[in-house]
C-alpha positions in Angstrom: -3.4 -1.2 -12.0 -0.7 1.8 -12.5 -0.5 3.6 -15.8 2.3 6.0 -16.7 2.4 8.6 -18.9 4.7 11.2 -19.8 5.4 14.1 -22.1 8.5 15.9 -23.1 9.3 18.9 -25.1 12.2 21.3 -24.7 9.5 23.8 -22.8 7.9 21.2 -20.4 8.1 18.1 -18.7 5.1 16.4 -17.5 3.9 13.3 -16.4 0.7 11.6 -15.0 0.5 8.2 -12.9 -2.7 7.2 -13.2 -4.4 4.2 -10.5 -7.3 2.3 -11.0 -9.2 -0.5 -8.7 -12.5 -1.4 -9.5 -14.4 1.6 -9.6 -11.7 3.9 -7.9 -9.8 6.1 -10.1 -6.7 7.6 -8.8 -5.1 10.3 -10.8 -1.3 12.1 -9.9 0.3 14.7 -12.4 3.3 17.0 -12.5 
């Protein structure tokens, strides 16, 4: 399962994509 989450402001722009399976946690930001 893929959760997306993101956050805006006028200074920054960020966003994590977060994967789980089971008992595997995946976790991508920017």
């Amino acid at each position: 399962m893929k959760k997306r989450f993101i956050y805006h402001d006028e200074k920054s722009n960020k966003f994590w994509w977060i994967d789980y399976e089971g008992d595997s946690l995946a976790v991508n930001y920017g």
